[in-house]
C-alpha positions as a LaTeX table, in Angstrom:
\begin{tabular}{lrrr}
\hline
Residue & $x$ (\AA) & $y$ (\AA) & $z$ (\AA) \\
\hline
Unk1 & 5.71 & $-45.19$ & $-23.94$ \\
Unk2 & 2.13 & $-46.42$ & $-23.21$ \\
Unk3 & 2.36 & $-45.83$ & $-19.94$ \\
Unk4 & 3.16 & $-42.43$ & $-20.85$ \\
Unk5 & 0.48 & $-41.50$ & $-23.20$ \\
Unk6 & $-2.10$ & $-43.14$ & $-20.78$ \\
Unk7 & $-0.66$ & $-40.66$ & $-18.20$ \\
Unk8 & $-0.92$ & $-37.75$ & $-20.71$ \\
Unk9 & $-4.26$ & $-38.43$ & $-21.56$ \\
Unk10 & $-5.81$ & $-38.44$ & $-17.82$ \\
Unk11 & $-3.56$ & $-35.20$ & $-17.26$ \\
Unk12 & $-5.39$ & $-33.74$ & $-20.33$ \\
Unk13 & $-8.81$ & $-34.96$ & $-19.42$ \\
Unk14 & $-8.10$ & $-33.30$ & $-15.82$ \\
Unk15 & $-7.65$ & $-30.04$ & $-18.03$ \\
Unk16 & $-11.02$ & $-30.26$ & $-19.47$ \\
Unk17 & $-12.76$ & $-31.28$ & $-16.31$ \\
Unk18 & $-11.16$ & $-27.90$ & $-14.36$ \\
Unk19 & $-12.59$ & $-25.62$ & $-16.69$ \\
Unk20 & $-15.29$ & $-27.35$ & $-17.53$ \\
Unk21 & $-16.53$ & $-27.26$ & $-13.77$ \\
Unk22 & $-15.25$ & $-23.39$ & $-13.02$ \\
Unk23 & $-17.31$ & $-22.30$ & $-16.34$ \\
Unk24 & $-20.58$ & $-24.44$ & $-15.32$ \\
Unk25 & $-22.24$ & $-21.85$ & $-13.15$ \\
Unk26 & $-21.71$ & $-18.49$ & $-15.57$ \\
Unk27 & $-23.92$ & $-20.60$ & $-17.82$ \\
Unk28 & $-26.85$ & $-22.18$ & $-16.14$ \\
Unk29 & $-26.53$ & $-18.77$ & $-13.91$ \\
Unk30 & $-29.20$ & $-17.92$ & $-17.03$ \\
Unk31 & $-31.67$ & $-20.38$ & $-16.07$ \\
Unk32 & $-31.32$ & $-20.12$ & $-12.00$ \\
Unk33 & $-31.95$ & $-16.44$ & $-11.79$ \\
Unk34 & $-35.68$ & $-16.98$ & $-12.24$ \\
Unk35 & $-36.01$ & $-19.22$ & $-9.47$ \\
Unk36 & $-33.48$ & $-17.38$ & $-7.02$ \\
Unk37 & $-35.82$ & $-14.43$ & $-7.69$ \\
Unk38 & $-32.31$ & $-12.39$ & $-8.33$ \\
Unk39 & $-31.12$ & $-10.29$ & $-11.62$ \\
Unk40 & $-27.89$ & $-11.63$ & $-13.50$ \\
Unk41 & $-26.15$ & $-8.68$ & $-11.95$ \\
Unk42 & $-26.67$ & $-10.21$ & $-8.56$ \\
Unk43 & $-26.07$ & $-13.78$ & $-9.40$ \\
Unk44 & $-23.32$ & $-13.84$ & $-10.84$ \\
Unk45 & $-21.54$ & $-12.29$ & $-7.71$ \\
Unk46 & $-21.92$ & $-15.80$ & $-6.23$ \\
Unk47 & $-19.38$ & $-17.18$ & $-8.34$ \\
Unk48 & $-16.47$ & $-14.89$ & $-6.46$ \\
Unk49 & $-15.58$ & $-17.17$ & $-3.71$ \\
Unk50 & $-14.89$ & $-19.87$ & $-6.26$ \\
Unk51 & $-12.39$ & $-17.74$ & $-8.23$ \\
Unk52 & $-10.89$ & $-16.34$ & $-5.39$ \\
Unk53 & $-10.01$ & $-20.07$ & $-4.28$ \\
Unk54 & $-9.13$ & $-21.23$ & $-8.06$ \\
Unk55 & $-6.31$ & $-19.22$ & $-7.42$ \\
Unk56 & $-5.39$ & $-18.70$ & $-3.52$ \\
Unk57 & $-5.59$ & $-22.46$ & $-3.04$ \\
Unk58 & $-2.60$ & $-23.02$ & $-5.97$ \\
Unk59 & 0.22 & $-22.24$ & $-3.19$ \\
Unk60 & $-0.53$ & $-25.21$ & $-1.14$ \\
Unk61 & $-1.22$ & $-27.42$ & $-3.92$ \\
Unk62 & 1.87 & $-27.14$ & $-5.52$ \\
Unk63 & 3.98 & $-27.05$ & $-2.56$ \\
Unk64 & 2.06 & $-29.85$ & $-1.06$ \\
Unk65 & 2.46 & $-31.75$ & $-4.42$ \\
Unk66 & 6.51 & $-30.96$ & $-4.35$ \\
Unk67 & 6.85 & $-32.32$ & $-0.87$ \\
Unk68 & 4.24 & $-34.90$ & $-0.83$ \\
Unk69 & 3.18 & $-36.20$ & $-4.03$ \\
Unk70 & 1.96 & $-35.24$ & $-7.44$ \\
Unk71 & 0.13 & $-38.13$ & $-8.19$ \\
Unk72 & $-2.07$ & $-38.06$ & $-4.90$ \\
Unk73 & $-2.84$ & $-34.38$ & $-5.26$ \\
Unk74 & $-4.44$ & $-35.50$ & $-8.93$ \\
Unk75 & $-6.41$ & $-37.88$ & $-6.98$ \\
Unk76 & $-7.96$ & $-35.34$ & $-4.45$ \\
Unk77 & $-8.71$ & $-33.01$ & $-7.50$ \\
Unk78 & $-10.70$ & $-35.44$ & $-9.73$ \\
Unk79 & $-12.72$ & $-36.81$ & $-6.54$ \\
Unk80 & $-12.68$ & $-33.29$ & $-4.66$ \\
Unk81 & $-13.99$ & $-31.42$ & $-7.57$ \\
Unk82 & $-16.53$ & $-34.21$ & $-8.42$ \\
Unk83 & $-17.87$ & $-33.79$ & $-4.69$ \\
Unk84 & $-17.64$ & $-30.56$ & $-4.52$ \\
Unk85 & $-20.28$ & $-30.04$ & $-7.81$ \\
Unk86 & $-22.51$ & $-32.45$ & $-6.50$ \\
Unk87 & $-23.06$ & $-30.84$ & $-3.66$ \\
Unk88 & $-23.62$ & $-27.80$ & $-5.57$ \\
Unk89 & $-26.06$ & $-29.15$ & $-7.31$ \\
Unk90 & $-28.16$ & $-29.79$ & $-4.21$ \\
Unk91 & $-27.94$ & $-25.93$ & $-2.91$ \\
Unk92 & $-31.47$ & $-24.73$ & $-1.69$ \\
Unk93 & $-30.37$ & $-21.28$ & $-0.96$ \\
Unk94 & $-27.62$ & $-18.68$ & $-2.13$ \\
Unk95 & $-25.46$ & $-19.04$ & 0.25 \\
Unk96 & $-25.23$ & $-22.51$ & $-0.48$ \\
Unk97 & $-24.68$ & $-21.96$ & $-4.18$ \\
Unk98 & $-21.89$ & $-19.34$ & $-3.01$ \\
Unk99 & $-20.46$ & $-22.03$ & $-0.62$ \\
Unk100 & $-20.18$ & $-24.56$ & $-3.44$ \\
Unk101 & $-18.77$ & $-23.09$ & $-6.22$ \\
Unk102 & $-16.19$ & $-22.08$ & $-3.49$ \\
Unk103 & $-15.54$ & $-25.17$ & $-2.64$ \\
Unk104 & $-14.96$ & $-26.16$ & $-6.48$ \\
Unk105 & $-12.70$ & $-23.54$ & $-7.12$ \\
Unk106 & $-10.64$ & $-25.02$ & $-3.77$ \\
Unk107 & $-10.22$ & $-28.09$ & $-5.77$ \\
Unk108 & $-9.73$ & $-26.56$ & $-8.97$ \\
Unk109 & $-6.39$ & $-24.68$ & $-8.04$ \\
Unk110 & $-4.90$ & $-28.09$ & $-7.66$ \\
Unk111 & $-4.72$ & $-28.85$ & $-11.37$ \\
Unk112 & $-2.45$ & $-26.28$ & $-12.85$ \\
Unk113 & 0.89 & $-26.42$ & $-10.82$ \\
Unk114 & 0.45 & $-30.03$ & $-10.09$ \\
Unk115 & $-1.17$ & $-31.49$ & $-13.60$ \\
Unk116 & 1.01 & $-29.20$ & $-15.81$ \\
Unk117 & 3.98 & $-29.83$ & $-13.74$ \\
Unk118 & 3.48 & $-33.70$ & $-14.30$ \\
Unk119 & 2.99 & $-33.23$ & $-17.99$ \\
Unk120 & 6.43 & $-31.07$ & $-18.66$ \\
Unk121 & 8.74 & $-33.18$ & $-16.22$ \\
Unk122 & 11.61 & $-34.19$ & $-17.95$ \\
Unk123 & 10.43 & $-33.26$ & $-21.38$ \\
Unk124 & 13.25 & $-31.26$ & $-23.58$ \\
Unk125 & 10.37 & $-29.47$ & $-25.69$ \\
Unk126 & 7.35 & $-28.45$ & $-23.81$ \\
Unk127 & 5.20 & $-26.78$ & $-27.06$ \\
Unk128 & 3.81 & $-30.18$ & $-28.46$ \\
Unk129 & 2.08 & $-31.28$ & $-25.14$ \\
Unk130 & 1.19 & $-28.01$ & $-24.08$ \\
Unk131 & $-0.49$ & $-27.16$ & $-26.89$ \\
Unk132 & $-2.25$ & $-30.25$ & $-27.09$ \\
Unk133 & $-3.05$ & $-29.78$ & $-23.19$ \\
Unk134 & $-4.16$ & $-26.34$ & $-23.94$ \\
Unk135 & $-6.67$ & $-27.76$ & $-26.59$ \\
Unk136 & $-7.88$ & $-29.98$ & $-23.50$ \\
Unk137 & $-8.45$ & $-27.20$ & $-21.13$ \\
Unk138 & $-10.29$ & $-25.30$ & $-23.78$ \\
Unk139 & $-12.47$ & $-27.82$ & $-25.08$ \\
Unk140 & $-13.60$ & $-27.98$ & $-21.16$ \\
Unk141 & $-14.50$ & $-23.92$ & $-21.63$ \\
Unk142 & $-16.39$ & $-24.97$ & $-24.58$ \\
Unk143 & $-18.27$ & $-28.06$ & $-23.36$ \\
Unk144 & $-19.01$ & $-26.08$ & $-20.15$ \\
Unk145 & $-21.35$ & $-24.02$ & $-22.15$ \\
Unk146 & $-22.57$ & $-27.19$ & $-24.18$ \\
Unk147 & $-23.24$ & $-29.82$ & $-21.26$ \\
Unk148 & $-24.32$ & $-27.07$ & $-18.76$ \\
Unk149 & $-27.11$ & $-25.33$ & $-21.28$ \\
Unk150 & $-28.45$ & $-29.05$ & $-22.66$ \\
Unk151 & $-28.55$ & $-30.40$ & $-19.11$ \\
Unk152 & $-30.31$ & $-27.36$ & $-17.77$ \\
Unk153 & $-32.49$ & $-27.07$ & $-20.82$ \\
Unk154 & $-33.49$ & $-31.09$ & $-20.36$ \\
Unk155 & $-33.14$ & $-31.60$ & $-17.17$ \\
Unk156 & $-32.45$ & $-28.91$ & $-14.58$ \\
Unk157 & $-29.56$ & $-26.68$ & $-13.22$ \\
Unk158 & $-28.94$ & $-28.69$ & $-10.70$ \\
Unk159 & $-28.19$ & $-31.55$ & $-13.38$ \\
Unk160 & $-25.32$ & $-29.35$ & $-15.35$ \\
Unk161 & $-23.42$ & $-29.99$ & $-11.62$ \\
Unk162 & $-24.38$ & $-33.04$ & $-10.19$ \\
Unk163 & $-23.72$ & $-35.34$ & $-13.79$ \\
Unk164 & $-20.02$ & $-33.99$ & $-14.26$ \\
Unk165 & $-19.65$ & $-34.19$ & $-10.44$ \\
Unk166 & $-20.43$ & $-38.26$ & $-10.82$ \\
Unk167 & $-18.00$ & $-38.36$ & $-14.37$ \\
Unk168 & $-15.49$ & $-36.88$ & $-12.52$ \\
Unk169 & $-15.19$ & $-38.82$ & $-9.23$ \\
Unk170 & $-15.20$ & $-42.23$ & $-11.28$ \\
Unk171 & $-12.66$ & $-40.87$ & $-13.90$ \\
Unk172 & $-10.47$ & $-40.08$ & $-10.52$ \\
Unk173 & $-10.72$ & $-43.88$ & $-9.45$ \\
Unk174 & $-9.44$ & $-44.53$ & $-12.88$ \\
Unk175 & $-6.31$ & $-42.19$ & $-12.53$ \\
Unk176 & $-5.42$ & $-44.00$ & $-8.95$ \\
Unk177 & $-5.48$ & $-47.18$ & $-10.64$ \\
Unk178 & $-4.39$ & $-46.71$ & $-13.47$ \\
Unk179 & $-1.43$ & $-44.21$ & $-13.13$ \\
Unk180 & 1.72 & $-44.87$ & $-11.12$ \\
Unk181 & 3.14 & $-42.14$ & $-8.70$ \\
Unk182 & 5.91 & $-40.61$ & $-10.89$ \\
Unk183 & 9.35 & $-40.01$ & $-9.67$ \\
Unk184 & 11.50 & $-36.61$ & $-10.35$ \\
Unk185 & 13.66 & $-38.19$ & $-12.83$ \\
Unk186 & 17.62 & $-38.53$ & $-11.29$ \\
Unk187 & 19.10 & $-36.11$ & $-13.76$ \\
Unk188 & 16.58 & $-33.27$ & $-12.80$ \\
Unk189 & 16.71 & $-33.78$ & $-9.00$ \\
Unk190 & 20.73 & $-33.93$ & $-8.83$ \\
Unk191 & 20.46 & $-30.75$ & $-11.10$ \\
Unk192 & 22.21 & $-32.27$ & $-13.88$ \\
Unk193 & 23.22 & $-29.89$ & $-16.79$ \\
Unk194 & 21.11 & $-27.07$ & $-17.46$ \\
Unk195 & 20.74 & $-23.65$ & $-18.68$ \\
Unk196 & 21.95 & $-20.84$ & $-15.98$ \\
Unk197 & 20.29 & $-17.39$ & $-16.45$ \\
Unk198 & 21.26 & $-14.26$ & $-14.74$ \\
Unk199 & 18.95 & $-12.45$ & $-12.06$ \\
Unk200 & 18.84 & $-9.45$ & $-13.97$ \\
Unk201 & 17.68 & $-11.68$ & $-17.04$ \\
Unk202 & 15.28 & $-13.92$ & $-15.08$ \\
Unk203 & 13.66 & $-10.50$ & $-13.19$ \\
Unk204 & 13.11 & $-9.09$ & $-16.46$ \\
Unk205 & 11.40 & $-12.35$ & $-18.15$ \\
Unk206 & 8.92 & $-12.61$ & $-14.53$ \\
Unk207 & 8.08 & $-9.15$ & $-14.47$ \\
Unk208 & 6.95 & $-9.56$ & $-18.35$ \\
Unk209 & 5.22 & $-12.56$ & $-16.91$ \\
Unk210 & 3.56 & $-11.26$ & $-14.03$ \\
Unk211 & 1.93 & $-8.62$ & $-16.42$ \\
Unk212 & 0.78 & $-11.33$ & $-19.28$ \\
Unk213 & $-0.65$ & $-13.16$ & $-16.02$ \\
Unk214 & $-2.33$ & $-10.60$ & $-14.58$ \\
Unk215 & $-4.01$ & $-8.84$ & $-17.60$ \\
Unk216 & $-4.16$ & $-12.15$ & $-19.52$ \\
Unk217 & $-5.76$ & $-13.51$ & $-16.64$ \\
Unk218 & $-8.63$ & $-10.94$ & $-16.27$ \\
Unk219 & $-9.05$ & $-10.96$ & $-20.54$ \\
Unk220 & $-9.45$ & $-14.88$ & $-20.65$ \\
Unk221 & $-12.08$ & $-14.87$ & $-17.37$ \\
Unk222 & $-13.94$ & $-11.90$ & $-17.97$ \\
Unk223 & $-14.65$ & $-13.20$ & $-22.05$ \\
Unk224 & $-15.68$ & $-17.09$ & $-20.82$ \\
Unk225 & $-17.80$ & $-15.74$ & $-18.08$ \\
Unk226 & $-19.26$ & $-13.20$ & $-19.94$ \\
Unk227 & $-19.78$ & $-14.88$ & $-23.13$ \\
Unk228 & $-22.98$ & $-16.98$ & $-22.67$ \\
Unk229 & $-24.57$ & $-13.23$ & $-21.74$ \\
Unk230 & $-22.77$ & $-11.58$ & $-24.62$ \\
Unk231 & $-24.27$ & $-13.83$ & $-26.57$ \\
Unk232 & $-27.86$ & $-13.55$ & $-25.67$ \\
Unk233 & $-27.24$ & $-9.89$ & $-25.52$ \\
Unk234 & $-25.51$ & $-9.51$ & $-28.90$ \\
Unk235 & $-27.05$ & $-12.38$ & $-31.28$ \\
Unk236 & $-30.46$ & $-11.83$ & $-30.90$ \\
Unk237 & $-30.92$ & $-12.68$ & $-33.96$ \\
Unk238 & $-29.43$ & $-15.90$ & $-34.25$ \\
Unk239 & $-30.47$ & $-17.64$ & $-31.03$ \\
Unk240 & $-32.85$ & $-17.42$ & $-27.89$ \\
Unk241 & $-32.60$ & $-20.43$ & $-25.90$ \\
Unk242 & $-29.99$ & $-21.26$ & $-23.21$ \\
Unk243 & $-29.36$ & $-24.51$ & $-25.55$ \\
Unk244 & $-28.69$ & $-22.68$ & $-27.90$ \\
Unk245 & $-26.42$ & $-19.97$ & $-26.73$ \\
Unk246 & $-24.55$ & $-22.49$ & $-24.87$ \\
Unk247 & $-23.58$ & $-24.35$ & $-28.40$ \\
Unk248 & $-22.85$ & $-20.84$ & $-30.19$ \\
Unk249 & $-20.40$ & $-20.86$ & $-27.32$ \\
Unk250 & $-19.02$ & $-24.21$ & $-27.47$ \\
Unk251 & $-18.83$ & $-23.86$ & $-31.12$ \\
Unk252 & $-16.58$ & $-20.69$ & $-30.77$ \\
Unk253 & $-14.29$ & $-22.18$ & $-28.04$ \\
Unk254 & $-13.91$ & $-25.45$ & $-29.85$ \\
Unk255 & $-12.90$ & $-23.63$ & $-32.57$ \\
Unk256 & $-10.72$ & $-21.17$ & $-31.21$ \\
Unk257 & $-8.97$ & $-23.89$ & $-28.99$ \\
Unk258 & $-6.81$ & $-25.02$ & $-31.95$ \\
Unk259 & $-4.85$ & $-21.69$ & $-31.57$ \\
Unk260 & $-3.23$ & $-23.90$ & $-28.94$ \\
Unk261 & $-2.21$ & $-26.58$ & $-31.71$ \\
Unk262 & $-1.18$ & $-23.76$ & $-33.90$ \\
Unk263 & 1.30 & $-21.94$ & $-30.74$ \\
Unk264 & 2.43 & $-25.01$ & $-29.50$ \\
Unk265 & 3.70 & $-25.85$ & $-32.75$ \\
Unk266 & 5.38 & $-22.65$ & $-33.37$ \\
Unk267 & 6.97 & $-22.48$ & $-29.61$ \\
Unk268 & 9.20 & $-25.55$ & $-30.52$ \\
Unk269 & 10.75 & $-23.55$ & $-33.75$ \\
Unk270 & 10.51 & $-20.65$ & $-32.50$ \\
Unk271 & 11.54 & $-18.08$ & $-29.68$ \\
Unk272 & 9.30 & $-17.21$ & $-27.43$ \\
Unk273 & 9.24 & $-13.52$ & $-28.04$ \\
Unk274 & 8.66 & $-14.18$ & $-31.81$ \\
Unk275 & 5.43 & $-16.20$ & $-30.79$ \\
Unk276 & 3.98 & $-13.84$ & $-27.88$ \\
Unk277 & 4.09 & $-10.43$ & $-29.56$ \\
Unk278 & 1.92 & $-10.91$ & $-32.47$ \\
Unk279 & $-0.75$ & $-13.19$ & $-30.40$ \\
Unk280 & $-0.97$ & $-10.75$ & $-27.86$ \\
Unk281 & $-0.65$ & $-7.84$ & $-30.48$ \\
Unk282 & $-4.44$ & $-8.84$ & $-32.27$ \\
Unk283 & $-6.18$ & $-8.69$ & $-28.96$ \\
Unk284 & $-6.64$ & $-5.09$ & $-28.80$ \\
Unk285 & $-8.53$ & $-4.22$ & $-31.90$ \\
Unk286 & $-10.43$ & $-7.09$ & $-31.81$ \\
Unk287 & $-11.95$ & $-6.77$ & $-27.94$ \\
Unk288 & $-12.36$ & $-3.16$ & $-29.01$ \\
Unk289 & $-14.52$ & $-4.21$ & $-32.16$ \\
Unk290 & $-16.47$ & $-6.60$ & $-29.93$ \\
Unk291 & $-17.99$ & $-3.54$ & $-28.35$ \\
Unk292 & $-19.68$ & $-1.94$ & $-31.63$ \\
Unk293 & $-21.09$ & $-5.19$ & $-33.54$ \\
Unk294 & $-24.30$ & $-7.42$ & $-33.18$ \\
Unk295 & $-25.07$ & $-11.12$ & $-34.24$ \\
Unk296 & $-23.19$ & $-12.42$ & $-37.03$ \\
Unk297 & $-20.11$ & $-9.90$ & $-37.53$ \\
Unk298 & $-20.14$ & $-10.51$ & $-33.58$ \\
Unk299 & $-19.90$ & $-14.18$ & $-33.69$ \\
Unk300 & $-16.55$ & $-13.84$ & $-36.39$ \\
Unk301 & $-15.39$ & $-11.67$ & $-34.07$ \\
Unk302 & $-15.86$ & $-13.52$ & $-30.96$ \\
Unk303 & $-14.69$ & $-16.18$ & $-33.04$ \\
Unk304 & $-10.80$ & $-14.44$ & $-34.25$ \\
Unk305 & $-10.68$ & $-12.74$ & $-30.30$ \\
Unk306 & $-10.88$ & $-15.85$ & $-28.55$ \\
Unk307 & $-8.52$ & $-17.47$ & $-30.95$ \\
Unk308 & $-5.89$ & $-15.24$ & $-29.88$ \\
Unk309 & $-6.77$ & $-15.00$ & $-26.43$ \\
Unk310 & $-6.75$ & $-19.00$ & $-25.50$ \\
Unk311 & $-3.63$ & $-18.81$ & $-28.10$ \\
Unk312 & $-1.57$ & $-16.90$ & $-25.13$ \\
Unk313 & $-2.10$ & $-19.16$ & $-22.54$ \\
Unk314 & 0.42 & $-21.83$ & $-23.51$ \\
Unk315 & 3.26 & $-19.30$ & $-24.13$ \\
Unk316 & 2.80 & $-18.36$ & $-20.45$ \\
Unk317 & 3.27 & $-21.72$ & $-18.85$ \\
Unk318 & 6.15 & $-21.97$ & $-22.01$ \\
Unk319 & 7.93 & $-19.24$ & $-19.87$ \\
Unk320 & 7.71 & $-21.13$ & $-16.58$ \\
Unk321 & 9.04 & $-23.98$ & $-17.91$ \\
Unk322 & 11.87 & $-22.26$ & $-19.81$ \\
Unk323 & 13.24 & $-20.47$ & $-16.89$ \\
Unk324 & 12.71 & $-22.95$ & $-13.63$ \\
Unk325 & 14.00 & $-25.90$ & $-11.98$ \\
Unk326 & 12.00 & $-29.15$ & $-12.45$ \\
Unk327 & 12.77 & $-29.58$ & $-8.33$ \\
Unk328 & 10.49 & $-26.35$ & $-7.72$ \\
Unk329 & 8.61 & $-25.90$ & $-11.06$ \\
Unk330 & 4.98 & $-26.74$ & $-9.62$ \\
Unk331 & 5.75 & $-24.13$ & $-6.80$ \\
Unk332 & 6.71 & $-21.36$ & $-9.76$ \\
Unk333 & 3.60 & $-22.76$ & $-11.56$ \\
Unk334 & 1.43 & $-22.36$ & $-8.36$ \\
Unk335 & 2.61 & $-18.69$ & $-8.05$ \\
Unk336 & 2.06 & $-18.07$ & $-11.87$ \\
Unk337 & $-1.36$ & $-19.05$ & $-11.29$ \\
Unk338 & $-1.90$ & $-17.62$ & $-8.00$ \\
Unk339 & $-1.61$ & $-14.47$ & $-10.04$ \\
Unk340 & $-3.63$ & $-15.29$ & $-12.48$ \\
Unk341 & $-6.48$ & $-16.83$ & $-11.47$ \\
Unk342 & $-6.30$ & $-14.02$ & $-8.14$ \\
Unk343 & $-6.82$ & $-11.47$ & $-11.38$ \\
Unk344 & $-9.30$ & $-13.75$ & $-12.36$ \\
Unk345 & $-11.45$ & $-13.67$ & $-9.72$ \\
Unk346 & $-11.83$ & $-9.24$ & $-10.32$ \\
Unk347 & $-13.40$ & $-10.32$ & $-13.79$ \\
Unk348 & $-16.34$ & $-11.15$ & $-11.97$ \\
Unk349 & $-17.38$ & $-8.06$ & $-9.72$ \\
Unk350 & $-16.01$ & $-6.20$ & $-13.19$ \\
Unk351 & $-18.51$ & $-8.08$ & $-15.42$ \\
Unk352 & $-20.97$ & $-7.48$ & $-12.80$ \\
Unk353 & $-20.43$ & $-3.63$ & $-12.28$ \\
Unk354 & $-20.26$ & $-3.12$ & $-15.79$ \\
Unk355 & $-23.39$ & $-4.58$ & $-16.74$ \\
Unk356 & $-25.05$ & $-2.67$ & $-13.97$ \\
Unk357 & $-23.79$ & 0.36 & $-15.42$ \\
Unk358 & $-23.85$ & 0.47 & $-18.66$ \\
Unk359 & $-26.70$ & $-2.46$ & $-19.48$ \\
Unk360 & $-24.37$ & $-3.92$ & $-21.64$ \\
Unk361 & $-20.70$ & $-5.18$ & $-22.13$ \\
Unk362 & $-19.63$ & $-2.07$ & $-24.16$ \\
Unk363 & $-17.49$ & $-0.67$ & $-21.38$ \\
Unk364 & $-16.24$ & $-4.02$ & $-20.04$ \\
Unk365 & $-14.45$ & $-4.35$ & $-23.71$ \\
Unk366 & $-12.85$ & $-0.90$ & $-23.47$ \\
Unk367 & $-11.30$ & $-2.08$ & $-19.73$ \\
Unk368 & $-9.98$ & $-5.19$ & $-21.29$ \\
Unk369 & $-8.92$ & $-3.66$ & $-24.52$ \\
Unk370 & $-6.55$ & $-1.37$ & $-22.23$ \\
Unk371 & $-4.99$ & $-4.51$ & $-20.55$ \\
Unk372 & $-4.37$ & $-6.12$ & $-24.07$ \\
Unk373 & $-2.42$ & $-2.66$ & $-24.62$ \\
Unk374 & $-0.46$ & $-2.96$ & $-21.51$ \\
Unk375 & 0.54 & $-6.80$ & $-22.72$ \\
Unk376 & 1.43 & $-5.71$ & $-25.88$ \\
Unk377 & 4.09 & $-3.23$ & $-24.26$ \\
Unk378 & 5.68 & $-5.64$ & $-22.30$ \\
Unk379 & 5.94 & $-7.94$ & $-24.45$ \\
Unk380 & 8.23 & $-5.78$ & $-26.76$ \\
Unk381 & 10.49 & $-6.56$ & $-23.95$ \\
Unk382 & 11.20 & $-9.88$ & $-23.84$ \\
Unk383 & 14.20 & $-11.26$ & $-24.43$ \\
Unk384 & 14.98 & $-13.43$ & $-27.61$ \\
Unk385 & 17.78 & $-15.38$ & $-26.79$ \\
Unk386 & 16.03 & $-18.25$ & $-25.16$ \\
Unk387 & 14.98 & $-20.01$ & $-28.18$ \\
Unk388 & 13.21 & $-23.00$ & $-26.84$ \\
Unk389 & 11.61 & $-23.93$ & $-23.63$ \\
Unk390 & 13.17 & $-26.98$ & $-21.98$ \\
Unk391 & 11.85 & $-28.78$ & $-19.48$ \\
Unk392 & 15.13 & $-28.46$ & $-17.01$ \\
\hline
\end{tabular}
């Protein structure tokens, strides 16, 4: 059991670190453009490569995790990632900003199918730790904005990457020692008893799936990427500092990461169609409001939209697990994410094109209200009957 819980908790800390180091840039992007000599609108751009990779480069990992080993694809992440910001942090040029964060994001796309197919295997009920995992990942959103804006307000830019890079590689020495490779238990591998779905049942569940992936996806980038802008757009009144927008931020992602608690919770009661419909059914109105309202009735209703949107994520990877094989599950999980962190990666020439246009986010809310729509629809559609994810 302690073995177990140690294992957990460097799986969950991996969670925080991936987000934390994919959100880094969209925040002290504030405090480089000055000394690039480049508008926000151009900057930000330089991010692409990195999301592009977050999500191309989860194929490999998870298949190379399936036939090679979980536990040493953990390892390359922590160190990888930890390089790969480091290096970052010593970019002279654009191009060598562009060629980190690309790098990152290579690294990054190892967590997902290989951390959150570790942390399900062999589990009957998947809600608990996913939720709590969820939490994780989100609190690494948050303290993105947090340790990025205080290090670049104290410090430099070039700090927010280079201190996280150092945390991360030593917390990766810590997982080799410290955490045994972990075997596909018997009863999964030999395909002991387990539920049997139909095709036409399972191609109805992924194409619900690939729709909640894809718009979800583009929703949960294009709001964390966005947000430290948003906010120094929209709160003018409440803050003016990079410091300070990045802990409005945190504060709002801290908070809104105990939707995860809250869904986790409710997916081991409840079905999972009972659970997705009305979390995806609040996003709507409330990315629509988003476009109207300044400073504090903006900052509630960052705070109830990002509830709901970091509130979906765990029902998504609930659906993996519910309907795949442990033996292939981080391959399914690296195609999930494929697809959603590819969609991920438009957020940013979106963010970018809108603000160009417009001057503002007004029109980037009405895009992603439209995809909220589109989840709510299919949604409707999925099926009730499987009551529970199981780990297979």
């Amino acid at each position: 059991m302690e073995r177990s819980r140690r294992n957990e908790l460097f799986l969950n800390v991996g969670h925080t670190l991936d987000h934390l180091f994919m959100l880094i840039f969209p925040t002290v992007v504030l405090a480089m453009a000055p000394e690039f000599g480049r508008p926000y609108s151009e900057m930000l751009p330089l991010a692409l490569g990195g999301f592009i990779m977050f999500g191309a480069g989860s194929i490999p990992a998870g298949w190379l995790a399936d036939r090679w080993s979980r536990r040493g694809m953990m390892v390359v992440f922590f160190v990888g990632i930890g390089v790969s910001s480091m290096l970052t942090g010593f970019a002279r040029a654009a191009w060598q900003v562009a060629a980190g964060i690309t790098l990152i994001g290579t690294f990054a796309a190892i967590y997902h199918p290989v951390g959150i197919a570790m942390l399900v295997s062999g589990r009957d009920k998947v809600g608990r730790v996913l939720g709590v995992n969820g939490v994780f990942g989100n609190l690494g959103v948050a303290f993105a904005a947090l340790i990025a804006g205080a290090l670049a307000h104290w410090l430099s830019w070039r700090a927010a990457f280079i201190v996280p890079g150092i945390a991360s590689i030593a917390i990766g020495i810590g997982f080799a020692a410290a955490v045994p490779e972990l075997k596909i238990s018997a009863k999964a591998a030999m395909g002991g008893p387990r539920q049997v779905f139909s095709r036409r049942l399972l191609a109805r569940v992924f194409s619900i799936l690939l729709v909640t992936t894809l718009c979800g996806g583009i929703i949960f980038n294009s709001t964390t990427v966005a947000m430290p802008k948003i906010f120094d757009e929209k709160l003018t009144a409440l803050v003016d500092t990079t410091l300070g927008i990045g802990l409005l931020v945190s504060g709002v992602y801290v908070l809104a990461a105990m939707a995860q608690l809250v869904v986790g919770h409710l997916l081991d009661r409840d079905t999972i169609r009972s659970v997705l419909v009305p979390i995806v059914a609040l996003q709507a109105p409330l990315l629509l409001a988003a476009a109207f309202f300044d400073n504090y009735l903006m900052l509630l209703i960052a705070l109830a939209m990002m509830f709901f949107i970091f509130g979906q994520v765990p029902i998504n990877d609930a659906m993996v697990a519910a309907y795949t094989d442990e033996r292939w599950r981080a391959r399914a999980l690296a195609v999930r994410y494929v697809v959603s962190f590819g969609a991920s990666a438009l957020s940013v020439p979106l963010i970018a094109l809108m603000h160009r246009y417009s001057s503002d986010f007004r029109y980037l809310f009405f895009v992603l209200a439209g995809m909220a729509t589109a989840m709510f629809c299919a949604a409707l559609f999925m099926p009730s009957q499987a009551s529970k994810p199981a780990a297979a």
